[in-house]
C-alpha positions in Angstrom: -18.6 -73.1 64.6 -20.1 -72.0 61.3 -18.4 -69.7 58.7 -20.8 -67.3 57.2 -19.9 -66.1 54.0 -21.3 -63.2 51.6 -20.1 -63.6 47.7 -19.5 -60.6 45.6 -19.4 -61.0 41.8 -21.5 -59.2 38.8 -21.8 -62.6 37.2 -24.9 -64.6 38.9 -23.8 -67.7 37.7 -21.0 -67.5 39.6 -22.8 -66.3 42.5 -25.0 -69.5 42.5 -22.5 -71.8 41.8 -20.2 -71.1 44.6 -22.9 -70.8 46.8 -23.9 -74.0 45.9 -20.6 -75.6 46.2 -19.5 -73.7 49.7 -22.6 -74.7 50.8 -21.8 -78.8 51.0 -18.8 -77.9 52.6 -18.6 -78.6 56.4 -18.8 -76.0 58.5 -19.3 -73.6 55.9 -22.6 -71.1 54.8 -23.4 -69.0 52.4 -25.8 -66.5 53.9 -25.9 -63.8 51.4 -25.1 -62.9 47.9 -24.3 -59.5 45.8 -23.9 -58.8 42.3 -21.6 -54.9 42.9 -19.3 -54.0 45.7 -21.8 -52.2 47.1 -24.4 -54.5 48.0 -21.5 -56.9 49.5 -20.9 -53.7 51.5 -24.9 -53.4 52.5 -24.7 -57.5 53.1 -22.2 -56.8 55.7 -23.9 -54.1 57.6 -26.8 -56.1 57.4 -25.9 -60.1 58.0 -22.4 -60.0 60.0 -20.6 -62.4 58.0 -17.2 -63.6 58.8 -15.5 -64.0 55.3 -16.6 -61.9 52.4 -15.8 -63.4 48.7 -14.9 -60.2 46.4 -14.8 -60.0 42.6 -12.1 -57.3 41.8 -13.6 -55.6 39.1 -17.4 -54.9 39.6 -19.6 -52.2 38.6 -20.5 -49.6 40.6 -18.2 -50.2 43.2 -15.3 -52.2 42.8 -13.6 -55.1 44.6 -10.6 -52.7 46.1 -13.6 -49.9 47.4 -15.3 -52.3 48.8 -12.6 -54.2 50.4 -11.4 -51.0 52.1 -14.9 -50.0 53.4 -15.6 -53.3 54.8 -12.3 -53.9 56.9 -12.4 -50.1 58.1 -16.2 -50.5 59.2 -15.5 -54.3 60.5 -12.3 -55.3 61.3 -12.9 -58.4 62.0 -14.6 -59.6 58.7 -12.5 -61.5 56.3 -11.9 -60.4 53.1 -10.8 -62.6 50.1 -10.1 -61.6 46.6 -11.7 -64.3 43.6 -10.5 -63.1 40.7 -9.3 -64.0 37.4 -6.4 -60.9 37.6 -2.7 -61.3 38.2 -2.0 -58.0 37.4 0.0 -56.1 39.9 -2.5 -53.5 40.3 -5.6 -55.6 41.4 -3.3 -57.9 43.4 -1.2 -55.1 45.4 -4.5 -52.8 45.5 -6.9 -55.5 47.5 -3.8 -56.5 49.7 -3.3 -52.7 50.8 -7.4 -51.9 51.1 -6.8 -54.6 53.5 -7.7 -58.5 52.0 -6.3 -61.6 53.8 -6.3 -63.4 50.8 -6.1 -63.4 46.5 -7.5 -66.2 45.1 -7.6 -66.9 41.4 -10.7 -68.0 39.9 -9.3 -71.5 38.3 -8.7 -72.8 41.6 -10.0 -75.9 43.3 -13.1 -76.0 46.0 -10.6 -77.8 48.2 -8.2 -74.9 48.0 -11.1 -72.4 48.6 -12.9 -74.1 51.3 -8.8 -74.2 53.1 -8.5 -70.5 52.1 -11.6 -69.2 53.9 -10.1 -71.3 57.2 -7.2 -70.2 56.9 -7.9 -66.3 57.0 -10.7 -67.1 59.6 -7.8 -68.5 61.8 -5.6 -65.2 61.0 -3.3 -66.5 58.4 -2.7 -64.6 54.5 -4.0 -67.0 51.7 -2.3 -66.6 47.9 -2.9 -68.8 45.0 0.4 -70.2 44.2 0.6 -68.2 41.0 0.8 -65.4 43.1 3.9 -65.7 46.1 4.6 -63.7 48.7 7.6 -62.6 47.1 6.3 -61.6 44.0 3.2 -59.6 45.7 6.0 -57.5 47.5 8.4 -56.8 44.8 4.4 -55.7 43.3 4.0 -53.5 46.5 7.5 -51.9 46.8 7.6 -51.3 43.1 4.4 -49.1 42.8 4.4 -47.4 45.9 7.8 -46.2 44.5 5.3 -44.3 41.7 3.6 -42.1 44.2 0.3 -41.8 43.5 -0.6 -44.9 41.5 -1.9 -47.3 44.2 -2.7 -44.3 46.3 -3.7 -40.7 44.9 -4.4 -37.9 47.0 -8.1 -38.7 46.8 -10.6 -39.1 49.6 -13.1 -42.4 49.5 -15.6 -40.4 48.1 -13.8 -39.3 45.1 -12.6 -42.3 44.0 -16.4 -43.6 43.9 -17.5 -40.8 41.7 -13.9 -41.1 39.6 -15.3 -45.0 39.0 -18.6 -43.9 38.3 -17.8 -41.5 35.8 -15.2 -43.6 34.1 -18.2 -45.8 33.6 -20.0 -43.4 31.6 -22.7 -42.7 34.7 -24.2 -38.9 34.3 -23.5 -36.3 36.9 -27.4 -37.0 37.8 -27.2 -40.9 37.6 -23.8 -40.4 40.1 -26.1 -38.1 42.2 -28.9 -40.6 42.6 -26.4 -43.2 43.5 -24.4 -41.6 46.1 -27.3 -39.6 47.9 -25.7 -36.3 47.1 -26.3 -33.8 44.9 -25.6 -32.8 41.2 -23.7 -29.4 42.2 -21.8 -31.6 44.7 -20.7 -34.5 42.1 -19.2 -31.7 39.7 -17.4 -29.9 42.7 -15.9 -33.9 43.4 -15.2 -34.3 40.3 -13.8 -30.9 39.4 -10.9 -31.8 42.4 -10.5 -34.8 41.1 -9.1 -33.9 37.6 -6.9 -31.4 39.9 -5.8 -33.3 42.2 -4.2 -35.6 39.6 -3.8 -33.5 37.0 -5.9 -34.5 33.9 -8.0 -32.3 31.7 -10.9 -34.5 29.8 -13.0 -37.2 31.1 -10.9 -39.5 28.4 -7.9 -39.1 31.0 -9.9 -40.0 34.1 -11.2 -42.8 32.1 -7.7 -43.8 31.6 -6.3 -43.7 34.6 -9.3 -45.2 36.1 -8.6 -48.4 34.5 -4.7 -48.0 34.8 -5.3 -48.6 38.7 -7.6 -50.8 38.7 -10.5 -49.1 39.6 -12.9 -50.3 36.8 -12.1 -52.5 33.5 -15.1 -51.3 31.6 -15.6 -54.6 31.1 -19.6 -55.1 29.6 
């Protein structure tokens, strides 16, 4: 039996790198590729693969969003985290969208090519750097800070709260989502109620305090 695997990340070279490597490996194919959460979540829909690769911190949509809309929608696709984070929040946010594994982007083909068995046979995969212990000390301590891992917010409103930490216009959020202008500010008028903030600096914070975007260019 052949694994097929879709690879999420925003940077192409590694995107063609690992599909390059995964590719040699036995048993293993790469059979689609995606630079946002978004397209991996399209790729899905559209080539049935059993393990997706996920980047936690893409544009448009991120790693955790995309996680959690690809295990609801198709339970029985694999998800694994590649990321360069150790940070409690990314960690504890793709294991609760529902990722049977976190990987950690210095690690070794060998170990990656065992990971991607190993979930595909029903097992959890963590780097070492990252033990089961630690991840649940992670999980008890921030579900203790209600809210933080998981605001009253609907799916929808945590896409338009990542777009407009991103700086997208009410317009460009529009175009993306297929919905319209009036209907992003009404999302994103609940959303600063719903949690309490009053200027788009605060969303912006709290945006990245949980992991939803890093800004990064």
């Amino acid at each position: 039996m052949t694994i097929r695997i879709v690879i999420a990340d925003d940077h192409r070279i590694i995107r063609e790198g690992l599909r390059s490597l995964l590719n040699e490996e036995p048993g293993l194919e790469v059979v689609g590729h995606a630079k946002n959460g978004r397209e991996a979540v399209r790729l899905v829909r559209e080539l049935s693969p059993d393990v997706v690769l996920l980047d936690v911190t893409m544009p448009d949509l991120n790693g955790i969003e995309a996680a959690g809309q690809i295990v609801t929608e198709y339970p029985r696709v694999k998800v694994i985290a590649l990321s360069m984070h150790k940070d409690e929040h990314f960690v504890a946010g793709m294991l609760l969208a529902g990722a049977s594994g976190y990987l950690l982007k210095d690690c070794s083909l060998d170990e990656l090519a065992g990971a991607i068995r190993s979930v595909i046979q029903g097992g959890l995969y963590l780097s070492p750097g990252i033990t089961p212990l630690v991840v649940k000390r992670y999980l008890d301590h921030l579900l203790e800070k209600e809210g933080l891992l998981r605001p009253p917010l609907s799916s929808r409103e945590k896409e338009v709260l990542q777009l407009v930490a991103e700086g997208k216009t009410s317009k460009a959020i529009a175009a993306a989502l297929h919905i319209s202008t009036k209907t992003v500010e009404t999302h994103r008028h609940l959303i600063m109620q719903k949690l309490g903030l009053n200027t788009i600096a605060d969303l912006t914070k709290y945006a990245v305090r949980i992991g939803a975007t890093s800004l990064e260019p």
